[in-house]
C-alpha positions in Angstrom: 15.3 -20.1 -8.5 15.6 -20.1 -4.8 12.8 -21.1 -2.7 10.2 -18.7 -1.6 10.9 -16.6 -5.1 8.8 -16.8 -8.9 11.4 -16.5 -12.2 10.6 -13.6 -14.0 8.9 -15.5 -16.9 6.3 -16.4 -14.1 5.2 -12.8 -13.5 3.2 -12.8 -16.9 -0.5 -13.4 -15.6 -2.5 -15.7 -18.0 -6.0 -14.8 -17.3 -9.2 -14.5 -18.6 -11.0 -11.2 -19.2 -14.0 -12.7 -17.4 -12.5 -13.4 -14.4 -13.3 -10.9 -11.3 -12.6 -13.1 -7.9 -9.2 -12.9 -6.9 -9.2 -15.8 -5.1 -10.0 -19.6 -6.0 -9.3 -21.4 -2.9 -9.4 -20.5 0.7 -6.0 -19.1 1.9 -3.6 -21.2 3.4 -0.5 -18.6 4.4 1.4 -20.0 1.3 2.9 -19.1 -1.9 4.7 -20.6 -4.8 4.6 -19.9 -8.7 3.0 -22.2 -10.5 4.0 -23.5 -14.0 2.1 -23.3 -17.9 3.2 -19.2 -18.1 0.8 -18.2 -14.7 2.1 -16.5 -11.8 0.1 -17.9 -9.3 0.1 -18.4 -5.3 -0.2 -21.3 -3.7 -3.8 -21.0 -3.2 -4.6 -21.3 -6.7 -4.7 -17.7 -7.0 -3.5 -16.1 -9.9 -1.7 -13.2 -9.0 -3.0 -10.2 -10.2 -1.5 -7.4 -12.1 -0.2 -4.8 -9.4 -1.5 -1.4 -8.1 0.2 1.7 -8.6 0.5 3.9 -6.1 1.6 7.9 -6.9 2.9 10.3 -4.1 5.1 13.0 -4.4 4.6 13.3 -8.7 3.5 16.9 -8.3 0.0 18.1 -8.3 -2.9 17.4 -9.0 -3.0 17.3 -13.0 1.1 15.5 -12.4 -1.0 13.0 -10.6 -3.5 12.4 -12.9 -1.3 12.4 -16.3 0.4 9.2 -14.9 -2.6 8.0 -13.7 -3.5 7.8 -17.3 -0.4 6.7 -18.9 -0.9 3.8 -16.0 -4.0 3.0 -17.7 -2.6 3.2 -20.8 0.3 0.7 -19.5 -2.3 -1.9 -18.9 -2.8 -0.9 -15.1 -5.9 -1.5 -13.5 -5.8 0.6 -10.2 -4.2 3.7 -9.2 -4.1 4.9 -5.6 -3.0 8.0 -4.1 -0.7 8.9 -0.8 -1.7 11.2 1.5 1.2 13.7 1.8 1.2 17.5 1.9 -0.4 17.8 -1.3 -2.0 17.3 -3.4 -5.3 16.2 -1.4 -5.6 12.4 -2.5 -9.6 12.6 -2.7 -9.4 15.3 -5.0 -6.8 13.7 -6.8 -9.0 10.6 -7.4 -12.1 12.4 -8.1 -10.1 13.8 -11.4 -8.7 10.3 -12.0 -12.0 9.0 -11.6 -13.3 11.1 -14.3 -10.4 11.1 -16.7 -9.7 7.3 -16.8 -11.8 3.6 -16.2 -9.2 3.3 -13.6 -10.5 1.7 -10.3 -9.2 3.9 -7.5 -7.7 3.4 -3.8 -6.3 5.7 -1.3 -2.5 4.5 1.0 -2.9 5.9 3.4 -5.4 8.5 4.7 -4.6 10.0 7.8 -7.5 9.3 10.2 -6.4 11.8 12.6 -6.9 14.8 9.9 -10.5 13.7 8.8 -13.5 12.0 10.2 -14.7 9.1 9.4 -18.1 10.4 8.1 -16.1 13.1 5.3 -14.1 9.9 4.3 -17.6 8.0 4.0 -19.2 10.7 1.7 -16.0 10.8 -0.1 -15.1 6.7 -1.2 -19.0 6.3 -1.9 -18.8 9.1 -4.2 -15.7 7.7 -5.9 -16.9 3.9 -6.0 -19.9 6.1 -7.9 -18.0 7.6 -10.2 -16.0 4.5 -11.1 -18.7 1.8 -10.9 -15.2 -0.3 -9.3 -14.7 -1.3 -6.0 -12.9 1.2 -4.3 -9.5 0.2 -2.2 -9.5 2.5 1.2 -6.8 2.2 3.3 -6.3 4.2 6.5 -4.2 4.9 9.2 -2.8 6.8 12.2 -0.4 9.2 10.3 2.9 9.9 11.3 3.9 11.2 14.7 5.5 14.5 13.1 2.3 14.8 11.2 -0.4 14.1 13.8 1.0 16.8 16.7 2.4 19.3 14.7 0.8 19.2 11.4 -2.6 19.1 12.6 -2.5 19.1 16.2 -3.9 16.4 17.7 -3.0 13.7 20.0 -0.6 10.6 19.0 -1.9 8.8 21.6 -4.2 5.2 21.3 -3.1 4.9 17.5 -4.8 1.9 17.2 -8.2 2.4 18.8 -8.4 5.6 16.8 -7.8 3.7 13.8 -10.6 0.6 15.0 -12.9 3.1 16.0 -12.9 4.6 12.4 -13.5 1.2 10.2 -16.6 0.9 12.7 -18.0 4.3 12.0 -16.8 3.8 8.4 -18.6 0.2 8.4 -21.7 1.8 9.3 -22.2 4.3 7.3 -20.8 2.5 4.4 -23.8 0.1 4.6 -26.1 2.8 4.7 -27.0 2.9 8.5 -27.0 6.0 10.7 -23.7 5.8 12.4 -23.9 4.6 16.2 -20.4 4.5 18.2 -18.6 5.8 20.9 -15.4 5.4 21.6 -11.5 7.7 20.9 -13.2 8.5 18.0 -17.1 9.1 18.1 -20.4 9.6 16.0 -23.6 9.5 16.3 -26.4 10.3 13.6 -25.1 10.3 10.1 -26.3 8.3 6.9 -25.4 8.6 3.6 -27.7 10.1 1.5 -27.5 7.2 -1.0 -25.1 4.6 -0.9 -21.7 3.6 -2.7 -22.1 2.8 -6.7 -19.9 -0.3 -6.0 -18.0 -2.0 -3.0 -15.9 -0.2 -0.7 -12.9 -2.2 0.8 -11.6 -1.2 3.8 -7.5 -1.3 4.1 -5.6 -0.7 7.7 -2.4 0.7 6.8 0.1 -0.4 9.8 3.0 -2.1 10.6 2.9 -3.0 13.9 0.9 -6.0 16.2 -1.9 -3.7 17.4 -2.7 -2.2 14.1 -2.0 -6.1 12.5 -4.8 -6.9 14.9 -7.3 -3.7 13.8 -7.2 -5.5 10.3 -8.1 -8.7 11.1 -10.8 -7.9 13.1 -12.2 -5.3 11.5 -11.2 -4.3 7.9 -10.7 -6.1 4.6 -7.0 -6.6 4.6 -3.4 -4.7 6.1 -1.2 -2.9 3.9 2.7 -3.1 4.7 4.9 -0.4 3.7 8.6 0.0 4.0 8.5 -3.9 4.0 10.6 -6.6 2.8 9.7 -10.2 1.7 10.8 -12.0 4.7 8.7 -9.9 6.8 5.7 -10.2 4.6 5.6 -14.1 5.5 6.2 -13.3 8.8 2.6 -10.9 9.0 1.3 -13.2 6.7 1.2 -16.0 9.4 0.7 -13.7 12.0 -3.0 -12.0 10.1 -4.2 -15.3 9.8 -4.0 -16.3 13.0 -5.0 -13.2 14.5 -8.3 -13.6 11.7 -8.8 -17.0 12.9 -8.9 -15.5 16.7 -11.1 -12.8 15.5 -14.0 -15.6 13.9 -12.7 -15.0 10.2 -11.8 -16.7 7.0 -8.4 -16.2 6.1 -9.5 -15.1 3.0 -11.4 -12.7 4.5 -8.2 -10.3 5.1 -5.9 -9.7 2.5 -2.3 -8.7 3.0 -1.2 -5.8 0.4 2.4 -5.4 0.3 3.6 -1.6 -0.9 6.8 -1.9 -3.4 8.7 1.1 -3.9 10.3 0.4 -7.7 11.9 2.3 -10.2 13.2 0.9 -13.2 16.7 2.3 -14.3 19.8 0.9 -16.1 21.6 3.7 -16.0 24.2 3.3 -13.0 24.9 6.8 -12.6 21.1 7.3 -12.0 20.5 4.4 -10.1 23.6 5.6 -7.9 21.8 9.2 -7.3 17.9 7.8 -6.6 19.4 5.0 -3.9 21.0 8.4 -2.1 18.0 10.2 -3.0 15.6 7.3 -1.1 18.0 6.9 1.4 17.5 10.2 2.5 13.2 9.7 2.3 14.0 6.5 4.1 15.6 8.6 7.6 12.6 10.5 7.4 11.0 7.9 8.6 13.0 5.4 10.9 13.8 9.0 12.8 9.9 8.5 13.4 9.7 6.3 17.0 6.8 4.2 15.7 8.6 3.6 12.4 12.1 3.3 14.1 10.3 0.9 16.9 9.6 -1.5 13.6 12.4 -0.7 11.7 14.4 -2.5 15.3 12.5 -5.2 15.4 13.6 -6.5 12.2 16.6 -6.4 12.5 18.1 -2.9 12.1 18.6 -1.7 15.6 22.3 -0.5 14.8 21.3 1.8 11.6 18.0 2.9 13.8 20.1 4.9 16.4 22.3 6.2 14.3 19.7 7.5 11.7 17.7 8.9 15.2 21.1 10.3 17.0 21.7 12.3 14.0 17.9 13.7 14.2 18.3 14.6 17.6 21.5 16.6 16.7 20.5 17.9 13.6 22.9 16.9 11.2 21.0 15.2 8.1 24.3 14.0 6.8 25.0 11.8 9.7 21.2 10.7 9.9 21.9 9.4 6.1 25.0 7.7 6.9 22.7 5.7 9.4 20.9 4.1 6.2 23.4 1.1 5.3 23.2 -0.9 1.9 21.3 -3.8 3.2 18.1 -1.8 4.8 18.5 0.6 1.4 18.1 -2.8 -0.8 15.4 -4.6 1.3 13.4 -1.0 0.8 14.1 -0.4 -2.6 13.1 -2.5 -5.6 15.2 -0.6 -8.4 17.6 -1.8 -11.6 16.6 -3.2 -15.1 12.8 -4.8 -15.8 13.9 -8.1 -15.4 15.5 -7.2 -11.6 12.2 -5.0 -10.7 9.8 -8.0 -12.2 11.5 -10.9 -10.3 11.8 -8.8 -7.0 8.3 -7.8 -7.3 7.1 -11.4 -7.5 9.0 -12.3 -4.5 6.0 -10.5 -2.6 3.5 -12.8 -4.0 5.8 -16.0 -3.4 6.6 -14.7 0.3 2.3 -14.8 0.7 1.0 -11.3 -0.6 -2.4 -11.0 -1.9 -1.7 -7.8 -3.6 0.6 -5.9 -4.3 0.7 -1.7 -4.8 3.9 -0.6 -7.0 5.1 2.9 -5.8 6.7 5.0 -8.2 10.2 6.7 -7.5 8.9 9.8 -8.4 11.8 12.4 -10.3 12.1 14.2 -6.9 13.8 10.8 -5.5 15.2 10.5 -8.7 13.4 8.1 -10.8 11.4 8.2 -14.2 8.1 7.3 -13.1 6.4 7.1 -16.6 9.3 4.9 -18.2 9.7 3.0 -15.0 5.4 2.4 -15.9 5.6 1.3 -19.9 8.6 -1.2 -19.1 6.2 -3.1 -16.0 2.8 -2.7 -17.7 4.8 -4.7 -20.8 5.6 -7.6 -17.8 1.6 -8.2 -17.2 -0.4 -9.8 -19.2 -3.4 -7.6 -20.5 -5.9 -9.7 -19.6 -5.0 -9.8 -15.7 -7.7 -9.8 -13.4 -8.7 -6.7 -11.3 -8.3 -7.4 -7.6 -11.9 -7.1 -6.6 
């Protein structure tokens, strides 16, 4: 195929049971697939079977049903949005208890919890799994922050750095020492986490890309397309070197929104359906800020002029075919599993699969059986 993408046949991981290191060789900011059947990046890393992430499914028992047909499906790790319900934590507690599933959380909102609930809660699910435990936060959205809960979107990113210190400490059992945007002083665990915690900055812009490498355990990328995932990929590991780190040390997670669908008529509704999510947030001046600089300044103001006047419709007309496909991983099996492995070749080192849920249009438990059949069922877990 082209450069910088894997064939489909590629995508099936060949790996042992035994294996629980992602990585073989230090990071070098490359990708390729590798031949002999193994989807591989050009570290020598095989590429792991993918996350799945669930939002907008319904509640909490929605959540947790395809939570365990993802298991069933060969997944490995199911992580939970932080939306307007159902409360990820919860969410995950049930999941935790229902399934072997490792769990994660994209994205909670550090602006509507402090950093010592968010300890007590991740070293209570890395208990009740006895699996490291993917936590990835962030600032929130504008909208969210000021009017949802009230507080100031200002300093995003020290908010977000001064929360993966508190986090850090009392993570490692310490009493937590820090001043700063966000503060505390005092707290310990009362036992510490049954397994790893990893700590995840969800954020798509330099100041937050600079958060992750200094600070957490890798950056997860949302609303992203290939091309911009090599672009960040070179970018974290420079800014890790900077900070005194390993490449290796920060991992770049790519989120992929996917929906497997033949049907055109259906395909047809969920890209409207999407579309519309999709205004939601380029109308967002962070997102829209982002959603400029790579290179869709033109459907930017017209999706934000149509906020600012109200009118939906025109917002939607804002979203053109090329943003909608770069956002949007949807079509048959073999489309979904040769765009989802041009993550990996453009320098991913994991991957989270976002379902369409129904609301958007898709079929979230079919879209799972046909890409857990694409994995091999011996992948390794991303550690």
């Amino acid at each position: 195929g082209p450069t910088g993408t894997v064939a489909p046949s590629l995508l099936r991981v060949a790996t042992s049971a035994n294996i629980d290191e992602y990585y073989v060789h230090a990071h070098d900011g490359k990708t390729t697939g590798c031949g002999r059947g193994v989807a591989m990046t050009a570290t020598g890393a095989r590429m792991a079977r993918p996350a799945v992430q669930l939002a907008h499914v319904g509640g909490v028992a929605e959540v947790a049903g395809l939570a365990a047909a993802a298991e069933k499906a060969g997944f490995q790790r199911v992580v939970v949005a932080e939306t307007n319900g159902p409360d990820p934590l919860v969410a995950l507690a049930v999941i935790a208890e229902r399934t072997g599933l490792a769990v994660g959380a994209s994205i909670l909102g550090v602006m509507s919890r402090t950093a010592p609930t968010v300890a007590v809660a991740a070293a209570d699910l890395a208990t009740l799994t006895g699996k490291p435990v993917h936590l990835g936060v962030g600032i929130g959205g504008q909208a969210i922050v000021e009017r949802w809960h009230g507080q100031p979107f200002d300093h995003p990113a020290a908010r977000v750095e001064d929360t993966l210190v508190i986090l850090r400490q009392a993570l490692a059992g310490r009493r937590t020492d820090h001043d700063g945007l966000r503060r505390s002083h005092g707290f310990q665990l009362d036992r510490e986490p049954g397994a790893p915690v990893r700590l995840y900055v969800g954020g798509m812009g330099p100041r937050m890309l600079d958060v992750a490498a200094r600070r957490a355990d890798g950056l997860i990328l949302t609303w992203v397309p290939p091309r911009v995932v090599a672009e960040r990929r070179q970018r974290l590991d420079d800014a890790a070197r900077r900070a005194g780190r390993r490449d290796a040390d920060v991992r770049l997670v790519a989120r992929v929104y996917v929906a497997v669908e033949g049907d055109a008529g259906r395909l047809a509704r969920m890209r409207d359906l999407v579309a519309r999510e999709l205004t939601e947030y380029v109308a967002s001046p962070p997102y829209g800020e982002y959603f400029r600089a790579i290179g869709y300044a033109a459907e930017t103001d017209a999706i934000q002029a149509g906020f600012a006047a109200r009118d939906r419709e025109a917002s939607r007309s804002g979203i053109s075919d090329a943003l909608l496909d770069e956002m949007l991983v949807a079509g048959s099996e073999e489309e979904c599993v040769a765009r989802i492995a041009e993550y990996a070749a453009a320098g991913a080192d994991e991957i989270i699969v976002q379902l369409v849920s129904a609301a958007r249009g898709g079929d979230p438990s079919a879209t799972l059986r046909a890409l857990g059949a694409a994995y091999d069922q011996e992948g390794a877990l991303v550690p």
